[in-house]
C-alpha positions, -999 to +999 in steps of 0.1 A: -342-645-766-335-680-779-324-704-753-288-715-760-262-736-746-224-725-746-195-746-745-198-753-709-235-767-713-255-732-694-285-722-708-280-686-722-310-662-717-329-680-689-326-673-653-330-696-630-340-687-593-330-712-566-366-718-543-367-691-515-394-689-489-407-652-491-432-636-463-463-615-473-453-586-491-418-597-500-404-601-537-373-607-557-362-578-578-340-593-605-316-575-622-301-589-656-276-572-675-266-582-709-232-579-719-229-591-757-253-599-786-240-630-803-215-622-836-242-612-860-261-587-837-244-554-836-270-541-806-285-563-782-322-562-788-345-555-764-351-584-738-383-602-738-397-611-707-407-646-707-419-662-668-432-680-650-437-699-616-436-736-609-457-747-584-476-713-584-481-687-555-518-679-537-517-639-545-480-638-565-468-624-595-441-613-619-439-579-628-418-561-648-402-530-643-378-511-662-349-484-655-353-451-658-323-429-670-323-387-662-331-369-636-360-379-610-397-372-614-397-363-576-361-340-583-382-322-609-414-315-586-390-302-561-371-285-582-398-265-598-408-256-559-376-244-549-380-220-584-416-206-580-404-201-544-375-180-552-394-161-578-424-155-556-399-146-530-396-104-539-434-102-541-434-116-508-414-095-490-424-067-507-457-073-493-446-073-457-421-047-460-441-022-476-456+012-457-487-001-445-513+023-456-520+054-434-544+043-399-546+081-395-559+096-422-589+115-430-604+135-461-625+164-469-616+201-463-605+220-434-594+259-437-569+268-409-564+307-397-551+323-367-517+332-354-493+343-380-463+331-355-475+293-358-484+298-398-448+284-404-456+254-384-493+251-396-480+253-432-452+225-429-473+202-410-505+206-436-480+198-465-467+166-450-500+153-441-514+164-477-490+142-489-497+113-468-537+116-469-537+130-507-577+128-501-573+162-474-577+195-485-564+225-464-568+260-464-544+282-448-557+314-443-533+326-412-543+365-405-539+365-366-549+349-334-575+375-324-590+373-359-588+336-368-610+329-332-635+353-345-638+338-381-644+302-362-669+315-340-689+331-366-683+301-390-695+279-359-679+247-383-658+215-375-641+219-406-630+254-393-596+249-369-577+285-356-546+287-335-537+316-309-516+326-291-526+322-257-564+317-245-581+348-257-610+363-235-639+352-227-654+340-258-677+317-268-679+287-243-684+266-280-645+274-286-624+247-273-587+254-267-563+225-266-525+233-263-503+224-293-467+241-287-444+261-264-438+293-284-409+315-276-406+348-289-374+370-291-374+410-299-354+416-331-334+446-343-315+459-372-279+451-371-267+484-378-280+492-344-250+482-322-274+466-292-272+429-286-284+427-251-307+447-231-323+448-196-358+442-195-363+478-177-340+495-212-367+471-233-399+490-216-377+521-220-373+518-258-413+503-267-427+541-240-406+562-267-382+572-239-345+564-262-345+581-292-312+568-301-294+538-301-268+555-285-284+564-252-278+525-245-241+521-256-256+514-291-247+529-332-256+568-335-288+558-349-322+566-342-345+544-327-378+531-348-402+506-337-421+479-360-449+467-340-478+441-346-510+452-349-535+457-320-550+421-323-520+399-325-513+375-300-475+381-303-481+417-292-506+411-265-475+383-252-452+411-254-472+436-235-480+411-211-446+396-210-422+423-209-436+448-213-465+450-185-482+480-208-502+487-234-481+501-267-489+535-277-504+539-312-486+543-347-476+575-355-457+563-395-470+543-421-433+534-438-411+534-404-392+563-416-409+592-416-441+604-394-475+609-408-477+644-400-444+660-410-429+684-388-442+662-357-406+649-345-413+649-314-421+611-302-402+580-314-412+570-350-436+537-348-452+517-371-474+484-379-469+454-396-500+428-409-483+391-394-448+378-384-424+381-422-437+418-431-428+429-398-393+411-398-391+428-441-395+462-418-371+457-397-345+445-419-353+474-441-354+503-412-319+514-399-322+518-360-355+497-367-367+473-334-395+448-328-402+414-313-416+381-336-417+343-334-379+331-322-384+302-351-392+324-378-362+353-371-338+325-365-342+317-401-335+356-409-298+369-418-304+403-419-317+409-383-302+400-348-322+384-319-316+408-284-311+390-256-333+401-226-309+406-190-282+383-206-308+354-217-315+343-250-345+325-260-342+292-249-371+264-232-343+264-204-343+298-198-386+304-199-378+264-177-360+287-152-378+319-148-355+341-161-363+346-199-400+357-199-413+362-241-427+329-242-465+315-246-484+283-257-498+279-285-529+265-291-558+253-310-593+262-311-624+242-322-661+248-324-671+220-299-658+187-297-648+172-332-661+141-346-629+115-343-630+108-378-631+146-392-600+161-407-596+186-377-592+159-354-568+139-374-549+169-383-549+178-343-532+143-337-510+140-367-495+179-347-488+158-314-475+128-332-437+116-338-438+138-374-454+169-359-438+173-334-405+170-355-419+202-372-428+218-337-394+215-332-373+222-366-392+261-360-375+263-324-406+255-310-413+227-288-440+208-280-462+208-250-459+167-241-421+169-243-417+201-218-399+186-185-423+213-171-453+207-178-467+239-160-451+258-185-476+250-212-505+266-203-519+305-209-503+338-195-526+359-188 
């Protein structure tokens, strides 16, 4: 800018600084505004920086700086931060919150057999793991307690697992029990019967073949037929041995209505069903028709009715107590000790864990390491 004098005699456009002692480091920062151009300049132009310092300085000098207009480099940075943050943010948490992947699981294949009383539970509890591990196959092959611990010894395999009943015999010492559940069991009879509630002495009365009619106990006029399990069930050999204290006789009808001999009407009609739902179908389907299952699986039943046995239902408090006595553990058999990381074993701890034992119990079962009693939970032999 040209150096002009005004009307008063000031130099216009030179800025004069008045001698100031300054300490290392220190510095003016001058600011200079312009305020007009003169009457033939419509727009100041910009100013040109012309300096210097009399005397001189040992390490001084004028810089120039000029203003900056918008928003702050640094505002940006941050800015940006604050945004990748917030986007990143979901991921994030998404990453923490997330089901953590199974510690449990295990693959390969593992067929399951034995009691057709727990084959509810067995069934429920292989499903939800299947869908947790997808990498686990199962096989449920449920045909009897009696027959599933003679399939595993004669597979003599860790990827062979079979539940019973009860400890059965003396088997081979290779079998290893370990108990799963508190079963309880309940005798079941058509409705049309009339008979709710019987003594446990009227019970062995009915199963020897000495009522012929429902009648003789304040029941329906209706004869009396008996649905039994077959020979090797563990939920018959808990009934004999329960309540009953005696051995059943043998089956005298293949249909539960009419004998096998015809003109033979002389004992009670009996029959024989394969596992737990055929002999509740039989029942259901037989007027006067009487037999004993799982308490779980005839809860779930409409057309039958549990019998209470001297005034108790089937209840852990009653079996607690000593006075309802159809009750047994369940449990579950391997061929020796197996490996930690096999299916059987994971499956065996997946039964006693929070989820399976939330099955054990949605069948009316309950399981072993909840019982207040723990004496309960062991074999009746």
């Amino acid at each position: 800018m040209d150096n002009i004098v005004d009307s008063d005699g000031r130099n216009v456009g030179v800025i004069q600084l008045p001698k100031v002692p300054l300490n290392q480091g220190q510095h003016y920062k001058v600011l200079a505004v312009l305020d007009r151009a003169g009457p033939k300049v419509k727009k100041c132009p910009d100013p040109e920086v012309i300096a210097g310092i009399k005397g001189g300085v040992r390490n001084g000098a004028i810089r120039e700086t000029k203003s900056r207009t918008g928003i702050p480099r640094w505002l940006t940075v941050l800015v940006y931060l604050l945004v990748s943050v917030a986007l990143a943010e979901p991921f994030v948490i998404g990453l923490a919150t997330q089901d953590p992947p199974p510690l449990d699981c295990a693959s390969g294949s593992l067929t399951v057999t034995g009691s057709t009383a727990f084959a509810p539970v067995v069934r429920e509890a292989a499903d939800s793991y299947g869908r947790t591990c997808p990498d686990a196959k199962f096989t449920i092959e449920m045909s009897g307690s009696t027959d599933g611990l003679e399939r595993l010894n004669e597979a003599k395999s860790g990827d062979v697992l079979a539940f019973s009943d009860g400890v059965k015999g003396d088997r081979s010492p290779q079998l290893l029990p370990r108990p799963i559940a508190f079963l309880l069991f309940t005798i079941v009879i058509h409705p049309d019967a009339g008979v709710r509630d019987l003594t446990a002495a009227q019970v062995r009365d009915v199963f020897a073949g000495r009522v012929r009619n429902w009648k003789e106990l304040g029941g329906a006029d209706q004869e009396v037929r008996i649905v039994d399990r077959e020979a090797l069930s563990g939920t018959r050999t808990t009934f004999e041995q329960q309540v009953l204290d005696a051995i059943e006789p043998g089956e005298n009808s293949n249909d539960c209505v009419e004998p096998r001999r015809p003109g033979t009407g002389a004992d009670v009609i009996r029959c024989r069903r394969n596992d737990t739902e055929s002999l509740l179908d039989a029942v259901a389907a037989t007027p006067g028709a009487i037999g004993y299952s799982e308490l779980g699986a005839a809860a779930k039943r409409a057309d039958v009715r549990t019998v209470w046995i001297d005034g108790q239902q089937a209840s852990v408090q009653g079996a607690d107590h000593g006075v309802y006595p159809f009750w047994q553990t369940e449990y579950a058999y391997t061929y020796g000790e197996p490996k930690a990381d096999s299916l059987a074993a994971s499956f065996l701890r997946y039964l006693t864990n929070q989820v399976g034992a939330d099955i054990v119990r949605s069948h009316g079962d309950r399981p072993c390491a909840e019982l207040a009693n723990p004496v309960l939970c062991r074999p009746q032999t």
